[in-house]
C-alpha positions as a Markdown table, in Angstrom:
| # | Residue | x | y | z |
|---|---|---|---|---|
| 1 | Unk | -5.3 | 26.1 | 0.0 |
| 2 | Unk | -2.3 | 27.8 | -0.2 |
| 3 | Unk | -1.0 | 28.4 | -3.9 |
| 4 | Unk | 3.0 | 26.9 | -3.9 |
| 5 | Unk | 5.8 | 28.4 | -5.5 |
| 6 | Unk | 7.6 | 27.7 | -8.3 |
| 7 | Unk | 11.2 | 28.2 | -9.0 |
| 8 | Unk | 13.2 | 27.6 | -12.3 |
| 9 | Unk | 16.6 | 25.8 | -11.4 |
| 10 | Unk | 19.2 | 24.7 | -13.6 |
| 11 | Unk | 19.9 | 20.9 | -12.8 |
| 12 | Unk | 22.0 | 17.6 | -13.8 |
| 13 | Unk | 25.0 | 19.4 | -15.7 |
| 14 | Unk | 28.3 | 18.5 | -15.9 |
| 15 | Unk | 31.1 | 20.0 | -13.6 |
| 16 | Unk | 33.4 | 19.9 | -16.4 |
| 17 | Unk | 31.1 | 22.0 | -19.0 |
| 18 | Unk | 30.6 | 24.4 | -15.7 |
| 19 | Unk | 34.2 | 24.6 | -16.0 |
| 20 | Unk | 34.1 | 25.6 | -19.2 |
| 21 | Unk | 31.6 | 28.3 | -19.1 |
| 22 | Unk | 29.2 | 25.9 | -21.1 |
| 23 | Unk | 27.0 | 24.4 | -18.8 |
| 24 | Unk | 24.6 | 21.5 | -20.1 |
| 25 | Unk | 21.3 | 19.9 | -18.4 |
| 26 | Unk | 18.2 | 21.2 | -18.1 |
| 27 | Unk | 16.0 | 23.8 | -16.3 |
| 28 | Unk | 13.6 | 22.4 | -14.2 |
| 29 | Unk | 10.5 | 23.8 | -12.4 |
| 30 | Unk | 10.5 | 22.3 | -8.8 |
| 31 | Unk | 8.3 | 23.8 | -5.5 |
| 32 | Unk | 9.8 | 25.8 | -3.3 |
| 33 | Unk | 9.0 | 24.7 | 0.0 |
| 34 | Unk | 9.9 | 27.3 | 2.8 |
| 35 | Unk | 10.0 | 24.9 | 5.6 |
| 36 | Unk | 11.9 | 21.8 | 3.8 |
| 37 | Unk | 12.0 | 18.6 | 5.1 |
| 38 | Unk | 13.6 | 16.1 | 2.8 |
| 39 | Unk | 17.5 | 16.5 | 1.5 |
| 40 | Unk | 16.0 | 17.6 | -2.1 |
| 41 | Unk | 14.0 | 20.2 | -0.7 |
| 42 | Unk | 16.5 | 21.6 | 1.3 |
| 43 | Unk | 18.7 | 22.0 | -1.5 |
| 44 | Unk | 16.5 | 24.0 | -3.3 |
| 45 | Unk | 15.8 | 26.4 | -0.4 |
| 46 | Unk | 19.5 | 26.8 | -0.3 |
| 47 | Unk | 19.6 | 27.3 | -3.7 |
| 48 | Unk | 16.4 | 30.1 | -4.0 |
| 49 | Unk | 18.3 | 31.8 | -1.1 |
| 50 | Unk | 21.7 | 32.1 | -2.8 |
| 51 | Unk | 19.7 | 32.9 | -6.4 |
| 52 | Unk | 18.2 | 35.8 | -4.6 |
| 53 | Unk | 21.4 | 37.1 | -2.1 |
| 54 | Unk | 24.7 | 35.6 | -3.9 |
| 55 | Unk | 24.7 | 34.3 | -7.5 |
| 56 | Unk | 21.5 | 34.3 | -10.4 |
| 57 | Unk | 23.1 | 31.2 | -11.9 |
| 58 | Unk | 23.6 | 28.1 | -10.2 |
| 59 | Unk | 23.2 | 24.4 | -10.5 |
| 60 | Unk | 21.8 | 21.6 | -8.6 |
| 61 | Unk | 22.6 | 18.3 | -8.8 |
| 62 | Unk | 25.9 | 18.5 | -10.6 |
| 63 | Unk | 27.5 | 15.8 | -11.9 |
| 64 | Unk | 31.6 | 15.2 | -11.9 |
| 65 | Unk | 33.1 | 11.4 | -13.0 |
| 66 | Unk | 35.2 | 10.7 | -10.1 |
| 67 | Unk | 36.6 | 7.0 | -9.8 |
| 68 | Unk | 34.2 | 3.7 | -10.7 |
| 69 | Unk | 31.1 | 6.4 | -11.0 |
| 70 | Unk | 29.8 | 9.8 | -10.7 |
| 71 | Unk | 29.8 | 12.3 | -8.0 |
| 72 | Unk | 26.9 | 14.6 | -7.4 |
| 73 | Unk | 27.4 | 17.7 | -6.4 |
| 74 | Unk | 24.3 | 19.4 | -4.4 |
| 75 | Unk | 24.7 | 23.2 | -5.6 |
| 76 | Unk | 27.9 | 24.7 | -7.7 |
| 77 | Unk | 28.0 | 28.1 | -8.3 |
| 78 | Unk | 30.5 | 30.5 | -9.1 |
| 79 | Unk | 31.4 | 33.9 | -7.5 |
| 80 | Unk | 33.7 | 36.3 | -8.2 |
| 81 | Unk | 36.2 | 33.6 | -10.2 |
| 82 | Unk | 35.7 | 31.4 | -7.0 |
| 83 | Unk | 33.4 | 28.2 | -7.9 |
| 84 | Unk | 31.5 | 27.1 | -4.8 |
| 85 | Unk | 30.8 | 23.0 | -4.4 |
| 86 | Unk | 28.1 | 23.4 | -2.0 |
| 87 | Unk | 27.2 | 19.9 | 0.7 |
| 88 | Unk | 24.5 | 20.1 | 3.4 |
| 89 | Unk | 25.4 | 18.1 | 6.1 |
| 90 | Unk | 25.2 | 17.4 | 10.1 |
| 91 | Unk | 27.7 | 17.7 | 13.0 |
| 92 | Unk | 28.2 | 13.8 | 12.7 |
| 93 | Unk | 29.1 | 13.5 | 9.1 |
| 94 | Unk | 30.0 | 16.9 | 8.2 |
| 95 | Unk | 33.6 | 15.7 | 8.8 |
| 96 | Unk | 33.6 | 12.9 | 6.3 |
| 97 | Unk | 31.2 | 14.5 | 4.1 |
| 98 | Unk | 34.0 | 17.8 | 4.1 |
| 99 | Unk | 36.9 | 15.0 | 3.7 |
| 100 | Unk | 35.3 | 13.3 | 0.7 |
| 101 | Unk | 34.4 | 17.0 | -1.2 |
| 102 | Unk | 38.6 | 17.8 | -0.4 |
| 103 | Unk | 40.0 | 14.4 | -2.3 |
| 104 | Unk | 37.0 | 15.6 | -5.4 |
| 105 | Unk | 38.6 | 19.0 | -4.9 |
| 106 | Unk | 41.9 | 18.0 | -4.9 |
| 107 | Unk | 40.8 | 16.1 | -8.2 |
| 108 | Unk | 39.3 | 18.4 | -10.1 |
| 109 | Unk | 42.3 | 20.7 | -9.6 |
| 110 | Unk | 44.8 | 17.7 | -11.0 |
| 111 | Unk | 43.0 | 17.1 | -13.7 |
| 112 | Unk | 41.8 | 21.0 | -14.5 |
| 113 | Unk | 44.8 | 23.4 | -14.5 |
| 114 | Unk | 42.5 | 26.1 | -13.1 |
| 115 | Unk | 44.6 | 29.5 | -13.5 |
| 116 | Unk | 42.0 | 31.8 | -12.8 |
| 117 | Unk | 39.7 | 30.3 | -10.6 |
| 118 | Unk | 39.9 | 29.1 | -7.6 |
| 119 | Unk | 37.4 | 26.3 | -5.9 |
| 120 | Unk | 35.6 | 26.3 | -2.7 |
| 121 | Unk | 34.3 | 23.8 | -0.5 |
| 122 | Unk | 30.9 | 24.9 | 1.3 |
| 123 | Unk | 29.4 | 22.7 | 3.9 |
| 124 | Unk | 26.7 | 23.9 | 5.2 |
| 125 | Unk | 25.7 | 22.1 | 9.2 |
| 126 | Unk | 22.3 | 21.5 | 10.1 |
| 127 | Unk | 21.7 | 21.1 | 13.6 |
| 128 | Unk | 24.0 | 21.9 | 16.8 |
| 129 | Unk | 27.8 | 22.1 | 16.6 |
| 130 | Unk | 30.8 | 24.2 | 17.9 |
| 131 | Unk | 33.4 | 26.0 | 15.9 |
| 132 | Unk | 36.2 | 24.1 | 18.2 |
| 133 | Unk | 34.7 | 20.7 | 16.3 |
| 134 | Unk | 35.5 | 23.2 | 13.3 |
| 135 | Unk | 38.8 | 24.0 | 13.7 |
| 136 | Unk | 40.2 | 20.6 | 15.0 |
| 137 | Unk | 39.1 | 19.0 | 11.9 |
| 138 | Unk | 39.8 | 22.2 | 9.4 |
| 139 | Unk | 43.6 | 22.1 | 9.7 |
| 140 | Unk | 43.5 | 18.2 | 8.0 |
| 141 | Unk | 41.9 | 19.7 | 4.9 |
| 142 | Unk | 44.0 | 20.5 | 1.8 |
| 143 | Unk | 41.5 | 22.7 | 0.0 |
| 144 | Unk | 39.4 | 26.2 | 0.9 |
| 145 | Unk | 36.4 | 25.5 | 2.7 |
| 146 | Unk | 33.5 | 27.6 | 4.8 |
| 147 | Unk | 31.3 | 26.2 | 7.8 |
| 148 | Unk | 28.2 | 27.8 | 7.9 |
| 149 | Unk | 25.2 | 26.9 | 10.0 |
| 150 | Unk | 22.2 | 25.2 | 7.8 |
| 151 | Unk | 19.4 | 27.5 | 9.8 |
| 152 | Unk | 16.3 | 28.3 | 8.1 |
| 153 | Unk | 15.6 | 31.0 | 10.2 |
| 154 | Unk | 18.9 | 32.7 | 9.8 |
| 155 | Unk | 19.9 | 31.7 | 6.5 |
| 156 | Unk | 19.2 | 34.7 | 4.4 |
| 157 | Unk | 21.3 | 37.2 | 7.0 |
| 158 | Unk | 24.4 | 34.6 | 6.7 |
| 159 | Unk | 24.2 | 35.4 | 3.0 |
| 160 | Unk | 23.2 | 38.6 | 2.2 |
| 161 | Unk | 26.1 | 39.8 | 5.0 |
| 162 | Unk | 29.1 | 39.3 | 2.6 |
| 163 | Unk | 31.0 | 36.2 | 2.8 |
| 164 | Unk | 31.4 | 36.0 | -0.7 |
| 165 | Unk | 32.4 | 39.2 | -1.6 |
C-alpha cells in the first residue's frame, strides 16, 4: 500500500485578521492527494503547489462576513503586498463565480481602506475554455483578476514561471 502524504495547512481564519497580519484558525493535517477528485482535494493540491512555488503561508477555507452570512474563500494568500482570493471553477460558472468574488472584492476594499495592498482575484478553470470567453467577460469586472488553466499536469510550470513576481 502506498504510504499518503501529509501536509500542514492553515484553515478557517478570518479575512479580516489576514488583513491585519494576525491570522486566526487552526493548522490542520489533511492528505495530499496528487490526482484530486473532489472540490476539497483539489484545493489542497492547489494550495501544496503554491506552498512550494509562490507563498509558504496561505490559508484555506477563509472566512469573510459578507451580507445575511459568511463567504468562504478557497485559498488567500499574499504576495508581494498583493493578497490573492483564490476560486477554482469551470468554463460554465467561472463567469458568475469571477462576478460574485468582484462585488466581495469590491467589499472588502469599501469597508478596508487598503493603502498598501492591493487584492487579486484568481480563478483558476478546470476543463476546456478560450481566452476570447476571457476577454469578453474580463472587461465587466471592476477589480484585478488572473485566468489560469486548473491542469494538474501543468500546474507547477504555470507557477513556478512568474506571474506573481
Amino acid at each position: 500500500m502506498k504510504q499518503q502524504k501529509i501536509i500542514k495547512i492553515h484553515s478557517k481564519s478570518d479575512f479580516n485578521n489576514i488583513l491585519q497580519s494576525k491570522p486566526n484558525g487552526i493548522w490542520r493535517n489533511v492528505i495530499f492527494n496528487a490526482k484530486p477528485i473532489s472540490k476539497l482535494e483539489k484545493i489542497i493540491f492547489l494550495s501544496k503547489i503554491i506552498q512550494e512555488h509562490v507563498c509558504k503561508k496561505i490559508f484555506i477555507e477563509t472566512k469573510y462576513s459578507y451580507g445575511s452570512r459568511n463567504k468562504r474563500f478557497e485559498i488567500v494568500f499574499e504576495k508581494n503586498n498583493k493578497i490573492y482570493i483564490c476560486k477554482i471553477s469551470n468554463p460554465i460558472k467561472f463567469d458568475k463565480d469571477s462576478m460574485d468574488l468582484d462585488y466581495v472584492i469590491t467589499d472588502i476594499a469599501d469597508n478596508f481602506k487598503l493603502k498598501q495592498k492591493c487584492i487579486i482575484g484568481l480563478i483558476f478553470i478546470e476543463g476546456v475554455y478560450t481566452q476570447k470567453m476571457i476577454s469578453s467577460f474580463e472587461k465587466n469586472l471592476k477589480n484585478n483578476f488572473l485566468f489560469l488553466p486548473f491542469e494538474i499536469s501543468s500546474l507547477t510550470n504555470t507557477l513556478k514561471n512568474g506571474i506573481f513576481n
